[in-house]
N, C-alpha and C positions, 0 to 999 in steps of 0.2 A: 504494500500500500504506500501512496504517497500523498504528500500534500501541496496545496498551491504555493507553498514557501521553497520549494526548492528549483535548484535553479542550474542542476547536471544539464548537458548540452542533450536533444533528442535525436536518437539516434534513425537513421533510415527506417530498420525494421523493427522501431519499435511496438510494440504490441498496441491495438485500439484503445481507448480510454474511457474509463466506465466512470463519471463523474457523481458523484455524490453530495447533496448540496442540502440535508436535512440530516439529524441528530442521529446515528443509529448507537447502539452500543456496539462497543470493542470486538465483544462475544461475534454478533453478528457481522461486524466485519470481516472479521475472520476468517467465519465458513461462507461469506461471499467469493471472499480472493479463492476458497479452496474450490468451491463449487462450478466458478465461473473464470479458471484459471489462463482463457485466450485474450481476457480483458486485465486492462491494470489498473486498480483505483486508484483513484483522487479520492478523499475526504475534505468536504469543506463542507462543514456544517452554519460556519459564520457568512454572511451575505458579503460580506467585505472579502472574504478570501475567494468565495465563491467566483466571482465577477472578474478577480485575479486571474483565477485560475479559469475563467472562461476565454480569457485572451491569452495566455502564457499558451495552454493545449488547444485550442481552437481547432487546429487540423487533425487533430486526434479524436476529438471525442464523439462518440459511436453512442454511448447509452448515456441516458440519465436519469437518475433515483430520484425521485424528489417526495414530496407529500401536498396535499390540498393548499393548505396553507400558507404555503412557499413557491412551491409550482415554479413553471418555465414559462416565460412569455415569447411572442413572437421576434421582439428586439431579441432577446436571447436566444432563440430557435438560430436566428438570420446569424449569428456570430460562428455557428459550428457545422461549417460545409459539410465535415462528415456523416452529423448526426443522422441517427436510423431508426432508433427510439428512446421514446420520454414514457418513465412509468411511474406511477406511485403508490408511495405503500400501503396506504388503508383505499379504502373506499372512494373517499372525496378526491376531484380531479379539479375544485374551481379556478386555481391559479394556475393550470397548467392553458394555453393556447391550442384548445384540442383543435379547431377549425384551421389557424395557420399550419399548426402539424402538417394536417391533412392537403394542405394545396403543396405540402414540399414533400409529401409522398411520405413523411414522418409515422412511423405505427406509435398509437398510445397505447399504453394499459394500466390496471391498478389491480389492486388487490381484494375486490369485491369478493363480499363475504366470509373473508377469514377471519373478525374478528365483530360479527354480528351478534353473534350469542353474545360476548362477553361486555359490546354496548349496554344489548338488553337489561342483561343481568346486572350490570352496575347502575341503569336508568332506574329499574324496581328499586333497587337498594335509595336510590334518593327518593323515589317517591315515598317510601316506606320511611325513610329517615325524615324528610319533611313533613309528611302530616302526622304523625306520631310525636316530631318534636323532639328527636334525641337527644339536638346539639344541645337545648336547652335545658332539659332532663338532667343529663349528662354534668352539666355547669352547677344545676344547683346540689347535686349531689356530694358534689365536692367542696361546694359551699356549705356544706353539713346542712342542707334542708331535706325532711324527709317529706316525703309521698302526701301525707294526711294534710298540709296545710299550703299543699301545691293544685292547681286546675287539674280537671280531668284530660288524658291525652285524647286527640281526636283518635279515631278507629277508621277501620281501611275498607273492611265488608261494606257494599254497599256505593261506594263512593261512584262516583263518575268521572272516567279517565277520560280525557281528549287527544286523538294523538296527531300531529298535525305532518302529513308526510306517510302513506301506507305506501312505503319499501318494505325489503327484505328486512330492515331493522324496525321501522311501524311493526310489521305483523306480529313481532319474535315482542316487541312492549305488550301488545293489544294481548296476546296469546297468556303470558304472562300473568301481565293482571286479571285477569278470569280465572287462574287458578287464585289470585287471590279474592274471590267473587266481586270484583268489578265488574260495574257496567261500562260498557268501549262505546265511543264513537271515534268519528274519525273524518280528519276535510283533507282531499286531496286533489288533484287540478279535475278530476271525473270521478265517480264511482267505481268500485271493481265490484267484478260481478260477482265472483267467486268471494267478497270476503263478509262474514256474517254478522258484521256490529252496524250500527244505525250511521249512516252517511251524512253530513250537513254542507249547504253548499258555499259556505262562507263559514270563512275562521269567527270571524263575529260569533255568528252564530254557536259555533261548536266551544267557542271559549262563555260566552251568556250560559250553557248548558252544562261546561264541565264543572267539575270541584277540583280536578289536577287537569294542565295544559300540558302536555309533553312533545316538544319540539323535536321533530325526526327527520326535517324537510333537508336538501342538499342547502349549501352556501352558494353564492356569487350573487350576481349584481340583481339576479331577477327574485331575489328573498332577503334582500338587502331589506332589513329592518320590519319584516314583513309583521312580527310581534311589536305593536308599537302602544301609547299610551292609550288609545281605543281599545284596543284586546286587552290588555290590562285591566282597565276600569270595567271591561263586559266579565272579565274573568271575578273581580271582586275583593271583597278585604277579607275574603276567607278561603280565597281563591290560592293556589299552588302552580307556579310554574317552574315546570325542569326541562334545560335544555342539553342534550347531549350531541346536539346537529355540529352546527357553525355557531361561534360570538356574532358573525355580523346578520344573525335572523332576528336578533333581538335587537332594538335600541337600545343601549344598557342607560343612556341619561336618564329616557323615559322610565326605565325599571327602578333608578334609585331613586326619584322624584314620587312615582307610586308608590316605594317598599315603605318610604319616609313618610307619605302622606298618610298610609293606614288604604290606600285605594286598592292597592293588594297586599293579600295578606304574605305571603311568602313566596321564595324564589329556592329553588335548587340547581347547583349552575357546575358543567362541567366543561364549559366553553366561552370564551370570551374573545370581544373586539380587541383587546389590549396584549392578547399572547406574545410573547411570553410572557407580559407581564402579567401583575394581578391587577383584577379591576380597584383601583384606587378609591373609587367611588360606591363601592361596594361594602370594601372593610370593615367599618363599624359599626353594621346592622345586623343587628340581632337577628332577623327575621330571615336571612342569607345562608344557605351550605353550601361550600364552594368545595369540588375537589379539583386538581390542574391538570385537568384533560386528559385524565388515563383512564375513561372508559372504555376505551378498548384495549387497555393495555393488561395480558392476563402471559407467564411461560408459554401457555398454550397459542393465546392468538399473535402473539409476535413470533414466533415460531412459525404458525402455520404462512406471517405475511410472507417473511423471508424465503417461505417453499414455493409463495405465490409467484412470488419476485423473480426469483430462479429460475421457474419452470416459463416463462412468459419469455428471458431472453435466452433460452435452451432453445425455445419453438421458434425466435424469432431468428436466432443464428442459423438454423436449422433449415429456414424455410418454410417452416409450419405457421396455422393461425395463433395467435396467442390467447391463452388460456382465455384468458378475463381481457380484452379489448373492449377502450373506451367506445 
């Protein structure tokens, strides 16, 4: 492996260059370099080194890792004659330039579906942790307050989940909570036919109806802020929203301005407009559980992304379709 700081002269036949321009760990790099041995990486997780190393190797680089969030644009696509394909590691493709790809003959892929379950299952755990009230729970316990002279926890049976987004990760939420006898609805750009909870044809509406809003929808510009102070104030001061999609489907101003207002009751947030950072604006409400974007982060599904990863530029070396093409 190498990095965009060095600065050896490149040789004639040196090998293609697999560039990498989002955080993997070590482990993972590793069995990259071993799995995919005709490629040489770059690591460049920092945007600065990135952009470096997109001109230093320019005529080399052949593949690129990236993730939603970071993605390749078509200014960058234009820098790397050799390029053959751009993939990414989870699910989400919004920052990559799937359309310019495609006029420069560019294959996309990602990693659809390898870390679906382990979204779900961490979306439940906030909804169960928000309307239950843990964090809170939790605090005064350790504040030596006991049970008897605390409010009742809300309860979960019963409740009305909305899930905004009927993907492969909507259904794996919806599925879910009806083992926890929830009742589902669900708003997505049409009905599906196949799927058996109550359909609404506006978020409006499905947030005035739920008691929990759960954000499942993709990112980019066409769900840029699509949750905004309207759906908030239809959702309520007793209302729960969890986002596990993208930060930028939510307004987060709008959210603190509700959470603060009493207009909604609580938020549970595993993504944010501000990544890396933390929502600053968030911090000192009580009313808030935040965790930093490892809902899909499980041994299991980072494992499974890295086999998605693999197997996509095997097929595409190869000649074959790739696995998961955007």
């Amino acid at each position: 492996m190498t990095s965009a700081t060095a600065t050896a002269p490149i040789a004639a036949a040196s090998r293609p260059i697999l560039l990498i321009n989002t955080v993997v760990a070590d482990e993972d790099l590793l069995q990259i370099a071993q799995r995919l041995p005709s490629l040489e990486l770059v690591y460049v997780p920092e945007p600065a080194a990135a952009e470096a190393a997109l001109q230093q190797h320019a005529a080399r680089v052949q593949v690129v890792l990236t993730i939603g969030s970071v993605g390749l644009s078509a200014v960058q696509m234009d820098q790397l004659p050799a390029l053959q394909l751009v993939c990414a590691l989870g699910a989400g493709y919004e920052k990559v330039d799937v359309a310019h790809a495609r006029t420069r003959g560019i294959a996309t892929g990602n990693g659809a579906g390898t870390n679906d379950s382990c979204v779900a299952d961490h979306t439940l755990a906030l909804v169960l942790a928000s309307v239950r009230q843990l964090d809170y729970y939790g605090a005064q316990l350790r504040a030596g307050v006991w049970r008897t002279t605390l409010p009742l926890p809300a309860g979960i049976t019963g409740k009305r989940l909305g899930v905004l987004g009927l993907g492969t990760i909507g259904r794996k939420i919806a599925l879910r909570a009806q083992a926890f006898e929830m009742e589902v609805g669900y708003h997505n750009r049409s009905p599906k036919a196949d799927a058996p909870w109550t359909y609404f044809d506006s978020l409006l509406a499905l947030a005035e109806w739920a008691d929990v809003l759960v954000v499942a929808t993709p990112g980019g510009a066409g769900t840029l802020h699509l949750v905004d102070a309207t759906v908030m104030r239809a959702l309520g001061p007793r209302g729960h929203l969890v986002n596990i999609a993208r930060g930028s489907v939510v307004d987060t101003q709008a959210l603190a301005t509700a959470l603060r207002s009493g207009e909604l009751g609580f938020a549970a947030l595993d993504v944010y407009e501000s990544e890396p950072l933390a929502p600053q604006e968030l911090l000192d409400l009580p009313n808030v559980l935040l965790t930093p974007h490892v809902a899909g982060w499980s041994p299991e599904s980072v494992q499974a992304t890295v086999d998605r990863f693999v197997a996509n530029v095997q097929a595409h070396l190869a000649g074959r379709p790739l696995v998961s093409p955007v």
